[in-house]
VODO-847915 format. One line per 3 residues: number of its first residue (from 0); for each residue y, z, x of C-alpha. Coordinates in pm, whole numbers. Each point is the difference from the previous one (the first is absolute). Last residue first. Layout:
# residues N
NUM = Y,Z,X  ...;
# end
This chain:
# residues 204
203 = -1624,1447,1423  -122,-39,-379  -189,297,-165;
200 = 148,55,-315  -119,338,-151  -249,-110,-280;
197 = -22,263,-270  -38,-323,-280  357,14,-102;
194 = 102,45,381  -158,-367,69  220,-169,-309;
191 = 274,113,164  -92,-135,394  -121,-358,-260;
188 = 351,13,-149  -27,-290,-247  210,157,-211;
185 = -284,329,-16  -76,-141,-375  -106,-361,169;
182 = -147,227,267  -231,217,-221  -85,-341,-247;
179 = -99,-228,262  -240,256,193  -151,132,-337;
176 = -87,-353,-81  -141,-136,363  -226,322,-31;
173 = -138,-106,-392  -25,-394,183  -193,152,289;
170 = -236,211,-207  -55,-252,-272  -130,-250,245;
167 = -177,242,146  -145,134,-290  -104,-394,-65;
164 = -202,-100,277  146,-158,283  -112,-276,235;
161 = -221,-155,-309  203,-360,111  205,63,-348;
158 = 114,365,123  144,-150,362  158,-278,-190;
155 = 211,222,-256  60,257,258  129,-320,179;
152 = 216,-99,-232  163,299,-32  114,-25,380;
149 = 380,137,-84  174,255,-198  367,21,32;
146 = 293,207,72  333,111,-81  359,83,103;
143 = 76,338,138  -262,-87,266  -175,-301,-1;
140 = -349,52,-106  -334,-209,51  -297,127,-137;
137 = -332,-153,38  -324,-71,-118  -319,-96,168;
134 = -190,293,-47  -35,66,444  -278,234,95;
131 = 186,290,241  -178,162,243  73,322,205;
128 = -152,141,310  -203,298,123  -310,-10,-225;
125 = -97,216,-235  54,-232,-282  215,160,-282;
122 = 169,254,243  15,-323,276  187,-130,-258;
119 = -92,-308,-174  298,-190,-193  -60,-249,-315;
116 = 315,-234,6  313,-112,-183  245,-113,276;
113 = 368,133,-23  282,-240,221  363,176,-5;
110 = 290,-150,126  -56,-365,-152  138,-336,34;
107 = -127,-27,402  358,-109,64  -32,-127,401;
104 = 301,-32,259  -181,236,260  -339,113,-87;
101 = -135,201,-309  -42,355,-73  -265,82,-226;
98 = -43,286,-228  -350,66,-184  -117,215,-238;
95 = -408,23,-32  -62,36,-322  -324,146,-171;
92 = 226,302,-184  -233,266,177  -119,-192,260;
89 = 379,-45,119  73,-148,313  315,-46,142;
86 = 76,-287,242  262,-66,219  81,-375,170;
83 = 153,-167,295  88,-333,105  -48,-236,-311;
80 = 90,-366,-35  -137,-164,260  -274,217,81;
77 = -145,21,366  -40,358,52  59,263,-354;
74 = 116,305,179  -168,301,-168  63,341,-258;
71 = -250,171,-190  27,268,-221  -341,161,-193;
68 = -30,196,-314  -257,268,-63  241,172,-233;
65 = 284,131,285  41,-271,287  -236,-115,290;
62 = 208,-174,229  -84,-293,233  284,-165,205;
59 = 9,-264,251  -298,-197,-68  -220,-273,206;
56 = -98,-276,-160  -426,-70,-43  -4,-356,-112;
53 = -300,12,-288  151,-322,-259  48,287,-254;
50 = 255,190,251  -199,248,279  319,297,35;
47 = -29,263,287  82,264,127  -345,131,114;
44 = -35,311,-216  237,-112,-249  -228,-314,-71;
41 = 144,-184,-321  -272,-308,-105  107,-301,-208;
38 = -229,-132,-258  62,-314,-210  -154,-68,-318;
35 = -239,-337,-16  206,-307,19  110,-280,-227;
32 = 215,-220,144  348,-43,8  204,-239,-142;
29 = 303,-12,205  361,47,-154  89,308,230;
26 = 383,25,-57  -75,180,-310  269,-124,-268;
23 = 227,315,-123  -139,156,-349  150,-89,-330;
20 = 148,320,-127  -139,203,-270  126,-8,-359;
17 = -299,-94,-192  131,-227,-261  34,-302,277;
14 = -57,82,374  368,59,149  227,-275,155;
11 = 259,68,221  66,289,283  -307,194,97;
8 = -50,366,-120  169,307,62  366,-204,-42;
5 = -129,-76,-370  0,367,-74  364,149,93;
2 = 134,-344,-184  -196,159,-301  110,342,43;
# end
């Protein structure tokens, strides 16, 4: 059972008394700065996706999905590392679920890429498209194996420069907990972990 165990997680050292692997390195060692939330717009209507920096990409595939959930799926142009990605977006859960499909020859170190983010639906709004507000953290999951949260330290930043208040604070890290703990006890099956919350995987 033991042997069964350590093969979930990473190979090697484990953090001391608690029991939990050591996470894998993030190959992004920048600093980054501290920046206000990011907002990302999803316009079924129009097909199209405007990305936090506001480039408008054109989409492939919109779906609306049982639960007031939304599928999208898009080319990602000019990328290095990625070439195509799906996203599933869950207002519900405040997630959107992410997989990305990198280029030729690259190891992206995850299969599944969860943001924790407030979601507007145009039943919320009354507007035709959906937004997402960015909370800074982020799940990374390798399937069968194990996964990590990232971008703490900005949440940290973001609520010292007043950028946050504290219920959202709260709110993000509460959604980033739920999120660890159904996966970790789906075996890092993100598709699994999906079905236990009446999600139907939506993935082309």
């Amino acid at each position: 059972m033991a042997a069964e165990q350590a093969t979930k997680h990473r190979a090697g050292r484990r953090l001391p008394g608690a029991g939990f692997p050591v996470p894998p390195a993030r190959r992004d060692d920048t600093e980054h700065e501290v920046h206000p939330p990011k907002v990302e717009v999803f316009d079924p209507a129009a097909m199209t996706n405007t990305d936090p920096k506001g480039f408008v990409r054109a989409v492939e595939v919109y779906r609306a999905l049982p639960g007031g959930r939304l599928f999208m799926a898009r080319p990602v142009d000019g990328h290095k590392r990625i070439a195509y990605f799906q996203s599933l977006l869950l207002p519900e859960h405040g997630l959107r679920v992410s997989r990305w499909r990198p280029r030729p020859g690259v190891d992206l170190g995850h299969d599944f890429y969860l943001d924790v983010v407030d979601i507007s639906t145009p039943e919320s709004t009354g507007e035709p498209v959906w937004r997402t507000l960015d909370l800074y953290l982020d799940v990374l999951v390798r399937a069968g194996r194990d996964l990590r949260v990232e971008d703490s330290d900005e949440l940290v930043a973001a609520a010292r420069a007043g950028l946050l208040d504290s219920s959202t604070v709260q709110r993000a890290m509460e959604r980033t907990y739920r999120a660890v703990e159904g996966i970790a006890r789906s075996s890092y099956d993100v598709d699994a972990w999906l079905v236990t919350l009446g999600v139907e995987p939506p993935w082309l």
